[in-house]
C-alpha positions, 0 to 999 in steps of 0.5 A: 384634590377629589371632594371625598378628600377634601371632606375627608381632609377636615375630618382628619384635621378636626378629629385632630384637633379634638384629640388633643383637646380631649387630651387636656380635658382627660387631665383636668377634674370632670365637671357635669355643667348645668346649661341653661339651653342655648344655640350660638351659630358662627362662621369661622373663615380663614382664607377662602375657607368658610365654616358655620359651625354651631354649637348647642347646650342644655343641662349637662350636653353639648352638641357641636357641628360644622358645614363648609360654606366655600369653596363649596358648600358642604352639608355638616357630616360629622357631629360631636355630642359631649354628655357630661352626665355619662362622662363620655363623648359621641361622635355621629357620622350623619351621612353613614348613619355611624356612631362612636362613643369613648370615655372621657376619662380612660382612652387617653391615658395612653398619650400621655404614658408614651415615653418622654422626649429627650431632653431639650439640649438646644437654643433658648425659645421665649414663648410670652401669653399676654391678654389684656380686658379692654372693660368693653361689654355687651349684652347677649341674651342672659349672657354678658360678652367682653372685649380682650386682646390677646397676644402670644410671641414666639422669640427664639435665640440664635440657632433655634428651629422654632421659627419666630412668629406672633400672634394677636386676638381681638375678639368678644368672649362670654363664659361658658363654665362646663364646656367640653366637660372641663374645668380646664381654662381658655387659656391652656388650650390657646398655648396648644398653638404653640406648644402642641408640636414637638421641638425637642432640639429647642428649650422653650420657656412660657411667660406669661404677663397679663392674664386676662380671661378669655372664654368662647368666641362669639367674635374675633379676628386673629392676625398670625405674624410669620417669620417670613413676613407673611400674614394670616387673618382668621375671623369669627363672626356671630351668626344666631344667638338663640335661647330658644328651649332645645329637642333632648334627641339632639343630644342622644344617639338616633336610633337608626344609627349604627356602630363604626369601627372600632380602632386598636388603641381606641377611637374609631373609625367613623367612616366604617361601620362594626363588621366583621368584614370590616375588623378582618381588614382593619385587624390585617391592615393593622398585622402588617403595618406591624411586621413591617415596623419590626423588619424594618427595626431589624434590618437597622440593626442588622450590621453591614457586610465588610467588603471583601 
C-alpha cells in the first residue's frame, strides 16, 4: 500500500468514526461547555500502529488532532475543531490548506430517516455492559481522574451470525461535561463497538449490570477476546497534561485557508478544494454513479427470456 493511501486509509477510517459519533451527538441536547483551557496528549497504540493524539479546550472549543508515530512517522494532516458557540464543526486539511464546516445539528438528520431494517427474525444475541469504579484516584491538575473496569460480552444463541466475543477496559478517566458538544454519556458511544454494525438477521438484546461512569481516557488498556481465540491490546498512554493558558486562533479558521468540496448529501470532500472544475467532476462522477445504480435495478427487474 502507497503512503498516500495509507494516509488516506485513516482519514477514511477516522471521518468514519466521527460521523457516526456526530450522529449521536446530532440526537442528543446541544450543550455550549465552559472549558477551563487544557491540552491532554495521548498515544493511542494498537499493533504496531502508533498515534498521538491531542486534544485541546478552552471556553466553548475544542481542538482534536492526531499524527502517526509508526510504522512511519506522519505529520498530523487532518484536524477536527468542535465550536459549541456556533453549534458546528470544522474540519482542517493542513497539508492542502482546506476547510469544511457543517452544523451539528441538521446534516445528519438524513442517517437517522433512512429506512428501517427488516425486523430481526433470527437467533437471540445477548450483548451485556458492566462497569465497575475500583475508588482509586488521582490528582491531575484541577482535574480528579478514577480507575474503572469495564466489560462488554457479546453471547449468541445457536444459529447467531454475530459471532461471540468480549471486551475488558482498565483505564483512568476524568470528566470532561460539554465534550463534542454533547450531553451525551460515555457509555453510548462504547455500545457503538457493538451495535453500530447491522446484523438484522439476528435479535440482540442490551443488558446492562453495573454502571459505573466512565469519562475521557487519559489512560487504558483494552483487551478484545475473539471467538477464534485470538487477542487484541490496545493502550492509551498519557503523554502531557497541560493547564497552560491557549492562542483563540487555534480554534478558528486560519485565514489562508481555502473552502474543500462540497459532497451532494453533506460532508465534504477534504482533500479537494471548492472549484468548479472540481464540482463538474464531482457532479459527473456523482451523474453516472446514479445511472448505473438504475440500470442495474432495471435489468433485476427485467424478466428472463424463455428459451425456445
Amino acid at each position: 500500500m502507497t503512503a498516500f493511501r495509507r494516509r488516506r486509509s485513516w482519514w477514511i477510517f477516522g471521518a468514519a468514526m466521527a460521523f457516526v459519533k456526530l450522529s449521536i451527538i446530532a440526537q442528543s441536547q446541544p450543550v455550549v461547555p465552559s472549558f477551563a483551557d487544557l491540552t491532554i496528549t495521548t498515544q493511542h497504540a494498537s499493533g504496531e500502529a502508533r498515534i498521538t493524539n491531542v486534544l485541546y479546550l478552552k471556553g466553548a472549543r475544542q481542538r482534536r488532532e492526531g499524527a502517526m508515530q509508526a510504522p512511519r512517522p506522519m505529520e498530523s494532516r487532518y484536524v477536527t475543531v468542535f465550536q459549541c458557540d456556533r453549534q458546528r464543526v470544522v474540519q482542517l486539511n493542513v497539508a492542502a490548506r482546506l476547510f469544511g464546516v457543517s452544523s451539528l445539528r441538521a446534516p445528519w438528520r438524513w442517517f437517522w430517516n433512512r429506512p428501517a431494517l427488516p425486523e430481526a427474525t433470527g437467533a437471540d444475541v445477548t450483548i451485556t455492559f458492566d462497569a465497575v469504579d475500583t475508588g482509586e484516584r488521582r490528582m491531575l491538575g484541577r482535574h480528579i481522574a478514577r480507575r474503572v473496569r469495564s466489560t462488554i460480552t457479546v453471547e449468541p444463541s445457536p444459529g447467531a451470525i454475530t459471532p461471540r466475543g468480549s471486551t475488558e477496559r482498565d483505564g483512568w478517566y476524568i470528566d470532561l461535561p460539554g465534550l463534542n458538544c454533547s450531553d451525551e454519556p460515555t457509555e453510548s458511544f462504547a455500545q457503538l463497538e457493538v451495535l453500530s454494525t447491522d446484523r438484522p438477521r439476528d435479535r440482540r438484546h442490551i443488558q446492562f449490570k453495573r454502571t459505573a461512569k466512565r469519562g475521557y481516557a487519559i489512560e487504558q488498556t483494552m483487551t478484545q477476546f475473539s471467538q477464534s481465540g485470538a487477542t487484541r491490546v490496545d493502550e492509551i498512554t498519557l503523554i502531557a497534561f497541560s493547564e497552560d493558558p491557549l492562542d483563540s486562533s487555534l480554534f478558528e479558521v486560519p485565514g489562508d485557508y481555502r473552502p474543500a468540496l462540497p459532497l451532494i448529501g453533506g460532508g465534504f470532500d477534504i482533500d479537494r478544494p471548492d472549484t468548479i472544475p472540481n464540482r463538474l467532476h464531482l457532479y459527473s462522477e456523482q451523474l453516472a454513479a446514479m445511472v448505473r445504480s438504475w440500470t442495474g435495478r432495471a435489468r433485476a427487474g427485467t424478466p428472463a427470456k424463455r428459451a425456445s
